[in-house]
Every structure is written in C-alpha cells, then in structure tokens.
mmCIF file of the N, C-alpha and C atoms, coordinates in Angstrom:
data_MODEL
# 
_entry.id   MODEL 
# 
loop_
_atom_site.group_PDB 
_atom_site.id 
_atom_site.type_symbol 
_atom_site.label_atom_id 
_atom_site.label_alt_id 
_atom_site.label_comp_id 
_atom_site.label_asym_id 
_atom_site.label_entity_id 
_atom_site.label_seq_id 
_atom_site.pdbx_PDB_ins_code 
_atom_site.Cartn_x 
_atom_site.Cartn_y 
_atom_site.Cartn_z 
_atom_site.occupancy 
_atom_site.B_iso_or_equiv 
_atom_site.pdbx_formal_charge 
_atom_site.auth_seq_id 
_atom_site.auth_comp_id 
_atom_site.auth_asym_id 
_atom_site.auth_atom_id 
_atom_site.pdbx_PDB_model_num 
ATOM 1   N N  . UNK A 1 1  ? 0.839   -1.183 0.000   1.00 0.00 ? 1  UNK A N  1 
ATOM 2   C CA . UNK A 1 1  ? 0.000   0.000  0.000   1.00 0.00 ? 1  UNK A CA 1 
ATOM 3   C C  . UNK A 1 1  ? 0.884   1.247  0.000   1.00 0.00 ? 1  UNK A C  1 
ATOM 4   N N  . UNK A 1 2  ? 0.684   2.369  -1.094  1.00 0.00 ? 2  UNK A N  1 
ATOM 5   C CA . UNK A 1 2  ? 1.174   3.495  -0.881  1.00 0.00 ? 2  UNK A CA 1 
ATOM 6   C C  . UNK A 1 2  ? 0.894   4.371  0.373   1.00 0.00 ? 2  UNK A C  1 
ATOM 7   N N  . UNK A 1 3  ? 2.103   5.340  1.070   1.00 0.00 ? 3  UNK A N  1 
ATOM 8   C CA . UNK A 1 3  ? 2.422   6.108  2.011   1.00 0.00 ? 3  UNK A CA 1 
ATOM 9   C C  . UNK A 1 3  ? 2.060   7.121  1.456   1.00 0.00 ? 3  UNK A C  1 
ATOM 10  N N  . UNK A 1 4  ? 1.261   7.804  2.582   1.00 0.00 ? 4  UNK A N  1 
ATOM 11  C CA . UNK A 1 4  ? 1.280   9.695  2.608   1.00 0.00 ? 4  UNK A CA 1 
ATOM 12  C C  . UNK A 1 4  ? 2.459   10.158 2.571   1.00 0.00 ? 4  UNK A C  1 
ATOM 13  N N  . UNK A 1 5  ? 2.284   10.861 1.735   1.00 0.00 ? 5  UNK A N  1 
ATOM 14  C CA . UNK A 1 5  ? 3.466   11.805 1.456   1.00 0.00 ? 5  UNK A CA 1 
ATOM 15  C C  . UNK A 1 5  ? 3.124   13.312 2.168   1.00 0.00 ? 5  UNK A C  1 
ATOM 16  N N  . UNK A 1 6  ? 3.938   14.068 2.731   1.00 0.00 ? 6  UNK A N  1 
ATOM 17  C CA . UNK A 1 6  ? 3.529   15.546 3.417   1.00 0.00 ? 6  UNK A CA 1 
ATOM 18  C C  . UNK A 1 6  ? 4.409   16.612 2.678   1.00 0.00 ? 6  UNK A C  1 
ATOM 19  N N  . UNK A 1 7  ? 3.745   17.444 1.965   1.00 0.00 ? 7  UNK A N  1 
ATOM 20  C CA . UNK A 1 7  ? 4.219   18.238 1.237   1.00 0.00 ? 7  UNK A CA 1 
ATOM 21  C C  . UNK A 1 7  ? 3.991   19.949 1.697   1.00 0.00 ? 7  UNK A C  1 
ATOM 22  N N  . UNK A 1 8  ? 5.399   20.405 1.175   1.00 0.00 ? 8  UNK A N  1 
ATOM 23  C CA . UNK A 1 8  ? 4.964   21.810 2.284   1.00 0.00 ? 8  UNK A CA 1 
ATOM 24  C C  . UNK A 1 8  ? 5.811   22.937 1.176   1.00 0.00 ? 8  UNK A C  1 
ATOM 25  N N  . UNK A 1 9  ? 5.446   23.775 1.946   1.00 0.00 ? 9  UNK A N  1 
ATOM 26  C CA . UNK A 1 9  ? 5.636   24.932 0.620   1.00 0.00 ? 9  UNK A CA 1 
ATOM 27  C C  . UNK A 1 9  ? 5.115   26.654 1.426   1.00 0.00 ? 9  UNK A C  1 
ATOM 28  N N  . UNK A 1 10 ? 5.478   27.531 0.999   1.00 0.00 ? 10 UNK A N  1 
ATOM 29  C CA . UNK A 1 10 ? 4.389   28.807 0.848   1.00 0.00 ? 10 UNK A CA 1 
ATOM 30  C C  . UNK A 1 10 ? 4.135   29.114 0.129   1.00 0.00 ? 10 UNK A C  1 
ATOM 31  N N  . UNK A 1 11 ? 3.260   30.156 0.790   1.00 0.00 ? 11 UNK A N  1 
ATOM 32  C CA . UNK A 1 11 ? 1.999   30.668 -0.035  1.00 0.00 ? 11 UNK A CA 1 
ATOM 33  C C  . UNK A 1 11 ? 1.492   32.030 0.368   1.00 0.00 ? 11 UNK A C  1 
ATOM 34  N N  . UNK A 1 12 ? 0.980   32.554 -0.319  1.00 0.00 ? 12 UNK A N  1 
ATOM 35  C CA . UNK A 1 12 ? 0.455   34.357 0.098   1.00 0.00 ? 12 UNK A CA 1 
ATOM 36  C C  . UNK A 1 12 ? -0.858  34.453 0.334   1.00 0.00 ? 12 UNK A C  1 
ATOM 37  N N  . UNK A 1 13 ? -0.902  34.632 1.365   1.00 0.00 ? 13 UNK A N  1 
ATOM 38  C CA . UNK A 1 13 ? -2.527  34.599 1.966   1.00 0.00 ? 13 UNK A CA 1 
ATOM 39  C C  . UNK A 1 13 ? -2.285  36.292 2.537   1.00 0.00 ? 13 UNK A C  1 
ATOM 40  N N  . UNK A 1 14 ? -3.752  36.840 2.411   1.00 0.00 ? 14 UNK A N  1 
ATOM 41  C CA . UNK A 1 14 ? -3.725  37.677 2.272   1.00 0.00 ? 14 UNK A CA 1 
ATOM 42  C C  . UNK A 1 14 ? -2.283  38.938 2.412   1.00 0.00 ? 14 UNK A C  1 
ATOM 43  N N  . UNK A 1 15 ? -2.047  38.904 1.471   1.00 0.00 ? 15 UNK A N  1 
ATOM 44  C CA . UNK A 1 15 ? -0.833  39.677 1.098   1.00 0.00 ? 15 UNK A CA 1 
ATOM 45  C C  . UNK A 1 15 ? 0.714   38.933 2.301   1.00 0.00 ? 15 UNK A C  1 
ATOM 46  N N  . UNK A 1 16 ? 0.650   38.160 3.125   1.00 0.00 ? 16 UNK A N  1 
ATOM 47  C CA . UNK A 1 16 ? 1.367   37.642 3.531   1.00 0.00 ? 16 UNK A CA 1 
ATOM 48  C C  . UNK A 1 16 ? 2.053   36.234 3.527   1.00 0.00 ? 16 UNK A C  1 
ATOM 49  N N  . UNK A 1 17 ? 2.984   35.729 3.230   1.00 0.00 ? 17 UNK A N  1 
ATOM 50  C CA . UNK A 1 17 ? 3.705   34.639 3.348   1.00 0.00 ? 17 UNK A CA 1 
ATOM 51  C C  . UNK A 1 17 ? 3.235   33.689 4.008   1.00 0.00 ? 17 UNK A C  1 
ATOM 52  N N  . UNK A 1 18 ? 2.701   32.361 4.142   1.00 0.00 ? 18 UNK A N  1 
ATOM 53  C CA . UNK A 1 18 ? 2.698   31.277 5.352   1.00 0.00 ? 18 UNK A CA 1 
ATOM 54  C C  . UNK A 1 18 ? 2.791   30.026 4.503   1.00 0.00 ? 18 UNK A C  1 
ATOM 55  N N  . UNK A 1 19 ? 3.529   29.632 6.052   1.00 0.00 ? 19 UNK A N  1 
ATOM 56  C CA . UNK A 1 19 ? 3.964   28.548 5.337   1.00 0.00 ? 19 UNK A CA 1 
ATOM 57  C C  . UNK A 1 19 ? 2.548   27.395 5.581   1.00 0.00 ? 19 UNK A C  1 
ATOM 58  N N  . UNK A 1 20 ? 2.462   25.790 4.380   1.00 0.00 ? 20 UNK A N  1 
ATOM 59  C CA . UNK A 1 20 ? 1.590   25.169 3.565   1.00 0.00 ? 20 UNK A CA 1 
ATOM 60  C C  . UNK A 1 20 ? 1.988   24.239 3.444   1.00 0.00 ? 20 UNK A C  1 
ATOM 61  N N  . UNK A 1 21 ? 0.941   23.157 4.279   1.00 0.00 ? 21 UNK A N  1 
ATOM 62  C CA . UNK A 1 21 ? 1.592   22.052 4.543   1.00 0.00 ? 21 UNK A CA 1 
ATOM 63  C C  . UNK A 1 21 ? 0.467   21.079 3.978   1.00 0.00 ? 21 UNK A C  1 
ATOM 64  N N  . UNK A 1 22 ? 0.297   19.543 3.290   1.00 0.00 ? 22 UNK A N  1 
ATOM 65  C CA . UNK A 1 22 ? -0.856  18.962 2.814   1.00 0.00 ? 22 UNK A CA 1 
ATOM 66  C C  . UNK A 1 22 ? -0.477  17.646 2.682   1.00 0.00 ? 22 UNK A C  1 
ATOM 67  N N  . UNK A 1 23 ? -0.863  16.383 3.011   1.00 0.00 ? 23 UNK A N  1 
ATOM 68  C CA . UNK A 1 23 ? -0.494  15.593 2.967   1.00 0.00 ? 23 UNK A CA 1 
ATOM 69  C C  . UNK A 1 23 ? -1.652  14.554 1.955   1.00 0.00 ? 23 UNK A C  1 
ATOM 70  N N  . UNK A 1 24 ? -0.549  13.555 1.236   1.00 0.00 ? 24 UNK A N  1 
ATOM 71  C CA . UNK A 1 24 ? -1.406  12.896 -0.043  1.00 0.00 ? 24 UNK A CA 1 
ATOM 72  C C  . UNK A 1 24 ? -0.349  11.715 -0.779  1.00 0.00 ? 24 UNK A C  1 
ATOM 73  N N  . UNK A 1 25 ? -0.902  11.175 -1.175  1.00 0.00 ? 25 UNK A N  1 
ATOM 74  C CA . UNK A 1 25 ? -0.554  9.946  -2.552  1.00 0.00 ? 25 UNK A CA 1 
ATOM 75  C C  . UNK A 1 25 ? 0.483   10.607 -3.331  1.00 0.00 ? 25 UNK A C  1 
ATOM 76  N N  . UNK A 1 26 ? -0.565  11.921 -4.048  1.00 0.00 ? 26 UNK A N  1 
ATOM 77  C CA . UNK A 1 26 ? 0.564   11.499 -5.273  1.00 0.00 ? 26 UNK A CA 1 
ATOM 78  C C  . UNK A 1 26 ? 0.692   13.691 -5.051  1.00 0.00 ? 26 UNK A C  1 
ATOM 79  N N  . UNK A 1 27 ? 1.471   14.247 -6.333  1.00 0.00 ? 27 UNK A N  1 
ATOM 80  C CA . UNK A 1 27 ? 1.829   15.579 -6.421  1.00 0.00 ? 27 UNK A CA 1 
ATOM 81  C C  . UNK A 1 27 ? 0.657   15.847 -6.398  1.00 0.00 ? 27 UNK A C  1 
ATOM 82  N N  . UNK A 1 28 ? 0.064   15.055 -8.187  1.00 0.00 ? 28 UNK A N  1 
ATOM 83  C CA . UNK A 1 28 ? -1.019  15.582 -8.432  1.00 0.00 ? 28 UNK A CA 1 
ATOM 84  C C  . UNK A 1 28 ? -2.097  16.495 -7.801  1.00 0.00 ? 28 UNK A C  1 
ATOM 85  N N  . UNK A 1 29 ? -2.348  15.288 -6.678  1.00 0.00 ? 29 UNK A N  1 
ATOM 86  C CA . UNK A 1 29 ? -3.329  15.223 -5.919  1.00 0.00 ? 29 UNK A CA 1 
ATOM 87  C C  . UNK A 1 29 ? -3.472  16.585 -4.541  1.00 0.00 ? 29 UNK A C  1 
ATOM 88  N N  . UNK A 1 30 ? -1.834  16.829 -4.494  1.00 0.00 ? 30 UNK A N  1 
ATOM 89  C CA . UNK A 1 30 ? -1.346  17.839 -3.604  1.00 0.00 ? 30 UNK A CA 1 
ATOM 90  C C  . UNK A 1 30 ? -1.572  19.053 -4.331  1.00 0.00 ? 30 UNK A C  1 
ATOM 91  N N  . UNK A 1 31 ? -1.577  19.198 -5.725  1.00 0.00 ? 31 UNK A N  1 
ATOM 92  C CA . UNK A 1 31 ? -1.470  20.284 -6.840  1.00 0.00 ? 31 UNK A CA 1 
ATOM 93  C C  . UNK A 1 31 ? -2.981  20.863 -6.525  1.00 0.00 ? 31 UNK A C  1 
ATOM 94  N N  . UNK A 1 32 ? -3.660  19.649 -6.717  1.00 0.00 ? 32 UNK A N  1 
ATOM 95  C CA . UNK A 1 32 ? -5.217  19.784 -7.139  1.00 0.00 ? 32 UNK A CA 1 
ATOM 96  C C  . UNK A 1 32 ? -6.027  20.358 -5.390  1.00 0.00 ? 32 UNK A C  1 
ATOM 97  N N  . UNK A 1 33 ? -5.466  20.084 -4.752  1.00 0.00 ? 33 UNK A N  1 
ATOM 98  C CA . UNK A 1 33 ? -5.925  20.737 -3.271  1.00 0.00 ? 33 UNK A CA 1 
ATOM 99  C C  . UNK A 1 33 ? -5.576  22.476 -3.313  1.00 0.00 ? 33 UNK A C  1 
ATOM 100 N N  . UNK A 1 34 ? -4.060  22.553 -3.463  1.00 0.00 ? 34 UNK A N  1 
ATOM 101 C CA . UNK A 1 34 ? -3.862  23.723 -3.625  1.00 0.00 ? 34 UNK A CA 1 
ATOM 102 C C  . UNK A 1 34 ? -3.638  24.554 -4.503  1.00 0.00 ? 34 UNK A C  1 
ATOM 103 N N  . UNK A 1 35 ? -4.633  24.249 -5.529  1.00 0.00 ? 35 UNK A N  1 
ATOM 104 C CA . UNK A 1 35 ? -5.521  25.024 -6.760  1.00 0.00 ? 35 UNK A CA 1 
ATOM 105 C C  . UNK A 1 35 ? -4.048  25.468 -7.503  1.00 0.00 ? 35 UNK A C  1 
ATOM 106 N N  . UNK A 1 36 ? -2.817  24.684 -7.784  1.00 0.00 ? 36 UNK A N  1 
ATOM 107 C CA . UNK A 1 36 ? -1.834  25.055 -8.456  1.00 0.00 ? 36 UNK A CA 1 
ATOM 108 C C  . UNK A 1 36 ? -1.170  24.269 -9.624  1.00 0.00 ? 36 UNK A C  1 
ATOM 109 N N  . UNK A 1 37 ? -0.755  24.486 -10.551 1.00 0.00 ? 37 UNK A N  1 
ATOM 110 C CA . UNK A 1 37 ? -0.371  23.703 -11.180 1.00 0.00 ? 37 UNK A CA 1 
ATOM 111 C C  . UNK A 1 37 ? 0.953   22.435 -11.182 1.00 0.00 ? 37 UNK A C  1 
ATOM 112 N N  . UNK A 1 38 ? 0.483   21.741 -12.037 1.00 0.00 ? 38 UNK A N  1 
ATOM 113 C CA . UNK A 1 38 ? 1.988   21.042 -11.548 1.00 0.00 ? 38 UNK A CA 1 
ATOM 114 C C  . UNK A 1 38 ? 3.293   21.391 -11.642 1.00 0.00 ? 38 UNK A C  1 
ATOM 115 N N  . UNK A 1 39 ? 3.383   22.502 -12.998 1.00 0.00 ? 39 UNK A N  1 
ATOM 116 C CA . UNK A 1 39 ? 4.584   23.079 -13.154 1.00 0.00 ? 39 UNK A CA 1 
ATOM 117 C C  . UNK A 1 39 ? 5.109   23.853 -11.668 1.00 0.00 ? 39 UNK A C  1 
ATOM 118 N N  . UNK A 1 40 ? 3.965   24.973 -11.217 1.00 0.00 ? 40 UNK A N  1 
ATOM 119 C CA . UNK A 1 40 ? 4.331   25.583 -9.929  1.00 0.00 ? 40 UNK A CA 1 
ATOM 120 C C  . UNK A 1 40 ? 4.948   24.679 -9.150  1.00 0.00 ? 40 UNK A C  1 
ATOM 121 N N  . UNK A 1 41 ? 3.656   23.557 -8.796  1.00 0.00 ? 41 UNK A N  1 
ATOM 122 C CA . UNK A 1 41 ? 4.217   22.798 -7.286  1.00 0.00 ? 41 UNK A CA 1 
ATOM 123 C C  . UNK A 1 41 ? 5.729   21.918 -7.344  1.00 0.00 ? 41 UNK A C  1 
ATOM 124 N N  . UNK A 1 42 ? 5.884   21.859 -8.446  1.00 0.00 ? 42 UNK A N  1 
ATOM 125 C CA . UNK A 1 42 ? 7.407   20.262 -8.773  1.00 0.00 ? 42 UNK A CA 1 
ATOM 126 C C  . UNK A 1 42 ? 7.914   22.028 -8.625  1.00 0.00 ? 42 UNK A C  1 
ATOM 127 N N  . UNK A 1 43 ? 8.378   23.310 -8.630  1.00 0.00 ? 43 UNK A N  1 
ATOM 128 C CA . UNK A 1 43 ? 9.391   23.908 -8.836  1.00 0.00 ? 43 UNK A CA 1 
ATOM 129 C C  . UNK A 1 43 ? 9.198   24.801 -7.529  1.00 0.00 ? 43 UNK A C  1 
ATOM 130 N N  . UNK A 1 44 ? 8.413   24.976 -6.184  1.00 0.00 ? 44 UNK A N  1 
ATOM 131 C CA . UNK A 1 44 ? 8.358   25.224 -5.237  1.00 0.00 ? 44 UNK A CA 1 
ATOM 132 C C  . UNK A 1 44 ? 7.730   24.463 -4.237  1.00 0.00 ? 44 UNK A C  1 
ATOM 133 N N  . UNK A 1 45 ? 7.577   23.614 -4.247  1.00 0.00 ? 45 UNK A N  1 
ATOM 134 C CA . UNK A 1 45 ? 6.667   22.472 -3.262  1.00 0.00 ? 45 UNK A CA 1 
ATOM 135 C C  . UNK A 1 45 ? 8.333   21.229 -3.167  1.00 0.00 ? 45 UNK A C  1 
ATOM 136 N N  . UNK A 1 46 ? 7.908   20.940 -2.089  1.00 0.00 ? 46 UNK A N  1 
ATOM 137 C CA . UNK A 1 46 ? 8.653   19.568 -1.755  1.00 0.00 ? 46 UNK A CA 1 
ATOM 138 C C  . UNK A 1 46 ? 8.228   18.809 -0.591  1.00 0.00 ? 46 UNK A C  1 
ATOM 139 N N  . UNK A 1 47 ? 8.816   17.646 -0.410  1.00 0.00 ? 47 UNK A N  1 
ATOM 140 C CA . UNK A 1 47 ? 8.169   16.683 0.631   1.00 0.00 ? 47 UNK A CA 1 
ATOM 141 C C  . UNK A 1 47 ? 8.542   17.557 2.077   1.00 0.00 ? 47 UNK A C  1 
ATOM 142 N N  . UNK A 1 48 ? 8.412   17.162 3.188   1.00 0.00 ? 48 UNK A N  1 
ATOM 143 C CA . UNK A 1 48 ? 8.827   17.691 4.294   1.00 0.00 ? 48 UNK A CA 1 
ATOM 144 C C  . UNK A 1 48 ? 9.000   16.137 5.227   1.00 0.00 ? 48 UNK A C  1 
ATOM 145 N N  . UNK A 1 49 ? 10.299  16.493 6.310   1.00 0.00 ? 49 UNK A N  1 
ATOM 146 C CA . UNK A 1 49 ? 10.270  15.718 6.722   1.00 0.00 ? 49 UNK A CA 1 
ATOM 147 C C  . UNK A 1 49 ? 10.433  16.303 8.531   1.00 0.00 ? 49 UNK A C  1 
ATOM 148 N N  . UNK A 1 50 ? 10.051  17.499 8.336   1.00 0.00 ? 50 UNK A N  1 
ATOM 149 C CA . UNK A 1 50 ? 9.472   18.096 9.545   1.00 0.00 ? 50 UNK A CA 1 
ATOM 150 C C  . UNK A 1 50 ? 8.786   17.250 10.743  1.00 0.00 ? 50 UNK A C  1 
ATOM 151 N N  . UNK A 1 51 ? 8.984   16.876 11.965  1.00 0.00 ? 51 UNK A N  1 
ATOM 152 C CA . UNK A 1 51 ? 8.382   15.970 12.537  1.00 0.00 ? 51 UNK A CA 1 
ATOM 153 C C  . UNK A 1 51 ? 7.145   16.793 13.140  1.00 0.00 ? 51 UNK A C  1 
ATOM 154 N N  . UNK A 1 52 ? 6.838   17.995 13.366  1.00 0.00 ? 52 UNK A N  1 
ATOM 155 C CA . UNK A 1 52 ? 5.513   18.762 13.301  1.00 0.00 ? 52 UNK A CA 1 
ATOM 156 C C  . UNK A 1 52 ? 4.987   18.883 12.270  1.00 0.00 ? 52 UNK A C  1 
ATOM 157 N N  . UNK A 1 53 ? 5.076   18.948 11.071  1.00 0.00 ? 53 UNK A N  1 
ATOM 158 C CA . UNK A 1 53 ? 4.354   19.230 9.942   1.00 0.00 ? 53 UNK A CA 1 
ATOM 159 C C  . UNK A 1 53 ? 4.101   18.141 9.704   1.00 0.00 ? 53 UNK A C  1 
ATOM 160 N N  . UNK A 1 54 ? 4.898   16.876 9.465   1.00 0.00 ? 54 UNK A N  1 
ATOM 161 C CA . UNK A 1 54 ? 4.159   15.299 9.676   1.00 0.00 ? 54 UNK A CA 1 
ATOM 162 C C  . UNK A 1 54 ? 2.909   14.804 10.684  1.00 0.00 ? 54 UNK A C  1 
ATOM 163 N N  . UNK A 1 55 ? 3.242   14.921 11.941  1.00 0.00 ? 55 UNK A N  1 
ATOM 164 C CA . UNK A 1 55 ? 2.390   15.013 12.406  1.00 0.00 ? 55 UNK A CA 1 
ATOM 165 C C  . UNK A 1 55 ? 0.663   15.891 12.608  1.00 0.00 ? 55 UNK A C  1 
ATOM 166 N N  . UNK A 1 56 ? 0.647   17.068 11.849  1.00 0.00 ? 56 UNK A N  1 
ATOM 167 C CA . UNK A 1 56 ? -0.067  17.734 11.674  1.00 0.00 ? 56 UNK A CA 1 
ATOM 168 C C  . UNK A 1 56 ? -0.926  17.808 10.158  1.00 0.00 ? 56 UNK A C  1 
ATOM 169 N N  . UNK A 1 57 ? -0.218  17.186 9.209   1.00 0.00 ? 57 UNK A N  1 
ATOM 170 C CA . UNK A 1 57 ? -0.752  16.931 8.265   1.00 0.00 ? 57 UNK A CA 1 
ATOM 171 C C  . UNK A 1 57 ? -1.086  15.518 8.073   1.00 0.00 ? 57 UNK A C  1 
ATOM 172 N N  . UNK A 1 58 ? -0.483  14.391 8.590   1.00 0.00 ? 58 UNK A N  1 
ATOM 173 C CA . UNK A 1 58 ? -0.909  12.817 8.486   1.00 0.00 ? 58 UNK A CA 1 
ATOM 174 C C  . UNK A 1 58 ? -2.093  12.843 9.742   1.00 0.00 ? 58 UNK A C  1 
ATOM 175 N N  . UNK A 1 59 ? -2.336  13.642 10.580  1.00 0.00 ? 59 UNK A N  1 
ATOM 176 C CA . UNK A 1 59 ? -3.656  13.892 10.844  1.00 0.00 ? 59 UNK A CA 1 
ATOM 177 C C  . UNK A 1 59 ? -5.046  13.728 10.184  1.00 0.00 ? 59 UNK A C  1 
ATOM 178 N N  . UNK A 1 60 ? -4.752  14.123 9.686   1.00 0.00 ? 60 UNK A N  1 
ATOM 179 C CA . UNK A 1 60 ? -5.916  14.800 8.442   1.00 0.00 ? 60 UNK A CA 1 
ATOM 180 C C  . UNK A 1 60 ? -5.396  14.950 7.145   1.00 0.00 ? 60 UNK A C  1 
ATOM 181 N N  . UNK A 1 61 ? -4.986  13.287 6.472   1.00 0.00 ? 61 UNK A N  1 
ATOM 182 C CA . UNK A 1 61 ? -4.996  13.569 5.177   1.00 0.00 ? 61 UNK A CA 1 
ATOM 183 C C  . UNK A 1 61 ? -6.134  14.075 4.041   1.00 0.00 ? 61 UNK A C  1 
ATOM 184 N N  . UNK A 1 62 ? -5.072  14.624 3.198   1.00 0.00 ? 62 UNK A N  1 
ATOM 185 C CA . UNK A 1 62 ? -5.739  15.500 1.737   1.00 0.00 ? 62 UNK A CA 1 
ATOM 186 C C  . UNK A 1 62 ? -6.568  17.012 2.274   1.00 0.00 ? 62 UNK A C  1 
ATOM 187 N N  . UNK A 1 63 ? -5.865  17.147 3.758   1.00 0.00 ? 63 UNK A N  1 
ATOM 188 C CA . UNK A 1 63 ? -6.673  18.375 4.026   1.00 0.00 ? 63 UNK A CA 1 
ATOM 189 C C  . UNK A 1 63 ? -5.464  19.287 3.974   1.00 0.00 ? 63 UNK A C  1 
ATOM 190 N N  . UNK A 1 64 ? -5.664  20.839 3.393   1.00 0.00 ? 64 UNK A N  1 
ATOM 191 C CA . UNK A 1 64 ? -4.432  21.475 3.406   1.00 0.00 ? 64 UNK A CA 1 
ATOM 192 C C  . UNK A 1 64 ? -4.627  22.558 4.820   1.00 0.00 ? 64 UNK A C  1 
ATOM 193 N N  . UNK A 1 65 ? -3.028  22.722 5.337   1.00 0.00 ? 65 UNK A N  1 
ATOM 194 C CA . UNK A 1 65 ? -3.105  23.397 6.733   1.00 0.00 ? 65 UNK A CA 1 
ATOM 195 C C  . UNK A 1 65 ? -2.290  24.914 6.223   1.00 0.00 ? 65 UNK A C  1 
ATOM 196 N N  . UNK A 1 66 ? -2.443  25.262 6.980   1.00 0.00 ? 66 UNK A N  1 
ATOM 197 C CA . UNK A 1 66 ? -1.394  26.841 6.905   1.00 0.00 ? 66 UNK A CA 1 
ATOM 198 C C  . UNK A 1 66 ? -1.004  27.217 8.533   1.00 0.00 ? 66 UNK A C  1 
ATOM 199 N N  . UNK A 1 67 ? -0.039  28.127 8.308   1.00 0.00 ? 67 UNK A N  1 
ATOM 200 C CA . UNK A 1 67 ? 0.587   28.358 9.928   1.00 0.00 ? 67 UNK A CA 1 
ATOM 201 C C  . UNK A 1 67 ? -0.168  29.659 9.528   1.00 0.00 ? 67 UNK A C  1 
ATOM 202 N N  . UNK A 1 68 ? 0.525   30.526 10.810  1.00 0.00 ? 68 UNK A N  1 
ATOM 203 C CA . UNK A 1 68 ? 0.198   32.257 10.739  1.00 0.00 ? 68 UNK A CA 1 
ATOM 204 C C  . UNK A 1 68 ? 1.351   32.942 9.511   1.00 0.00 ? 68 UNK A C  1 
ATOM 205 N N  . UNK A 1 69 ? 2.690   32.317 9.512   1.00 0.00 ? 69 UNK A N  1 
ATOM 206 C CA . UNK A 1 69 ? 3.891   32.928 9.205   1.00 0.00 ? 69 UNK A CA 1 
ATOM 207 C C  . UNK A 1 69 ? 4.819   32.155 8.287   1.00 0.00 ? 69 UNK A C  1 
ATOM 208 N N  . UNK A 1 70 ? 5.460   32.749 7.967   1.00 0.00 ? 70 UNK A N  1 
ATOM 209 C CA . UNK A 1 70 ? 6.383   31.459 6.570   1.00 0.00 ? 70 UNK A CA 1 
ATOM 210 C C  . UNK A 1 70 ? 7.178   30.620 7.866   1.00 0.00 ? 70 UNK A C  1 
ATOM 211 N N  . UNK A 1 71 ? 7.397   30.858 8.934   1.00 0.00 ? 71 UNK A N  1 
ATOM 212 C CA . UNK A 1 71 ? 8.347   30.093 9.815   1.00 0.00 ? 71 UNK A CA 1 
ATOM 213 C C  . UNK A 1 71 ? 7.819   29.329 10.854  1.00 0.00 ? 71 UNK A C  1 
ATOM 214 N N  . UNK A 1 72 ? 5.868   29.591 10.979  1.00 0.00 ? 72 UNK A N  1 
ATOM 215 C CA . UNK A 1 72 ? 5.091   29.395 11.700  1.00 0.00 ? 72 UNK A CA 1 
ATOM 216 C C  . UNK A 1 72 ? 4.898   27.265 11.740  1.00 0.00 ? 72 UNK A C  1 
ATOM 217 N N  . UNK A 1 73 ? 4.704   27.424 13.110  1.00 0.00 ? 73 UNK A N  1 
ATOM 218 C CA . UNK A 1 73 ? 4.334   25.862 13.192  1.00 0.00 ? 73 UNK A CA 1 
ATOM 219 C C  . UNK A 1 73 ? 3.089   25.754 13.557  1.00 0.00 ? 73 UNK A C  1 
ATOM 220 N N  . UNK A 1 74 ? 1.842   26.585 14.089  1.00 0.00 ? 74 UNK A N  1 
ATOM 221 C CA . UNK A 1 74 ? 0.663   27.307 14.738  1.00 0.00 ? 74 UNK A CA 1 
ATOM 222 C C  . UNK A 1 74 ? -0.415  26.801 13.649  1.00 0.00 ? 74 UNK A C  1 
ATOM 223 N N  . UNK A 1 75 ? -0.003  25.643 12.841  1.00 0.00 ? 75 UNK A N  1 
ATOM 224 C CA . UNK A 1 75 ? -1.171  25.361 11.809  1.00 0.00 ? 75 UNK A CA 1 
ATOM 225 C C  . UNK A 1 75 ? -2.579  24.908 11.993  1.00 0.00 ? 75 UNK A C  1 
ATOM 226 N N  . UNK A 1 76 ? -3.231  25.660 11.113  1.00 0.00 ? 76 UNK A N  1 
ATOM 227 C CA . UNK A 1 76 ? -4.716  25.519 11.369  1.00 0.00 ? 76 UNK A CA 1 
ATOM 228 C C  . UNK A 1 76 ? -5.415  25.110 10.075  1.00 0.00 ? 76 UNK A C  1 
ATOM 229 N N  . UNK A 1 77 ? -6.202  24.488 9.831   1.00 0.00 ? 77 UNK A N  1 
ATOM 230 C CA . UNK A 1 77 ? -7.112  23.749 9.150   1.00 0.00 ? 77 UNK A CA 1 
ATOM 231 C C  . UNK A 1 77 ? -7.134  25.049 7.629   1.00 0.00 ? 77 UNK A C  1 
ATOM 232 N N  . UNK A 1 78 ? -7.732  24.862 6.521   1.00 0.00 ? 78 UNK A N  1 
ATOM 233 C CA . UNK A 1 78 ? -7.761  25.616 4.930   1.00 0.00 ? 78 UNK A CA 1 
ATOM 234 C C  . UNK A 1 78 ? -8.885  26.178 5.498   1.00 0.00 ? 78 UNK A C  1 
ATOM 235 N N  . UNK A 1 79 ? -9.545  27.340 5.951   1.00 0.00 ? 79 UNK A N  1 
ATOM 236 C CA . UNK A 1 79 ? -10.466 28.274 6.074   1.00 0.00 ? 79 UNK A CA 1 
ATOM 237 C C  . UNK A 1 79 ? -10.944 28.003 7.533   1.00 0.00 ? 79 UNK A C  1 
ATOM 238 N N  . UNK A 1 80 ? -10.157 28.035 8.246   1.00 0.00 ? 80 UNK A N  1 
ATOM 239 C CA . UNK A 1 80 ? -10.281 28.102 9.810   1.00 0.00 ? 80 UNK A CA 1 
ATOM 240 C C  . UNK A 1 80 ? -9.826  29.724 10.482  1.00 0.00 ? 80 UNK A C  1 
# 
C-alpha cells in the first residue's frame, strides 16, 4: 500500500507569506488541493520531513493546513 506523502511549501494569503503544509498519494493530488499547477508545485513544493508538519498533516490527510507565518508551526485547518 502506498504512504502519505507531506508536502509543504508557501503561499500568500492575504498579502502575507505562510507557510503550507498537505499531505497525499501522489503531487497531483497535492497540486489539485492547492488550486496550483503542476509546473508551480514540482518547482516550489517539496516533501517535508518536519516531525511537526508530519504530524499535523498525516492527521488529516488530503486536508491542506497553513501556519500564521512562513516560519510558523501554529497550523490551522484551509479556512479556519
């Protein structure tokens, strides 16, 4: 059986940086959550092997999280 993969990245939410964390199968599937293409995500997205961002995203797979800050660990749920 394939493993979650946790993929993390930023992103500009309202005019600010935070960092974007989502866990999933495949890129694709990580692309298609966070409404980006694949070209974007393969050239700013990568796996994480963060032991908070693992834990916070293999929580709740295919759900995408955001912190407050690009350095933030304070992650909260995609429209929380």
């Amino acid at each position: 059986m394939k493993a979650f993969k946790v993929w993390g990245g930023l992103e500009f939410v309202h005019g600010k940086q935070v960092r974007t964390i989502v866990a999933t199968y495949t890129k694709k599937r990580a692309a298609e959550l966070l409404g980006v293409s694949m070209y974007y995500f393969n050239n700013y997205w990568t796996k994480t092997g963060n032991d908070i961002e693992l834990e916070v995203a293999l929580s709740e797979p295919e759900t995408v999280f955001r912190a407050s800050s690009s350095m933030g660990n304070d992650f909260k749920k995609e429209g929380e």
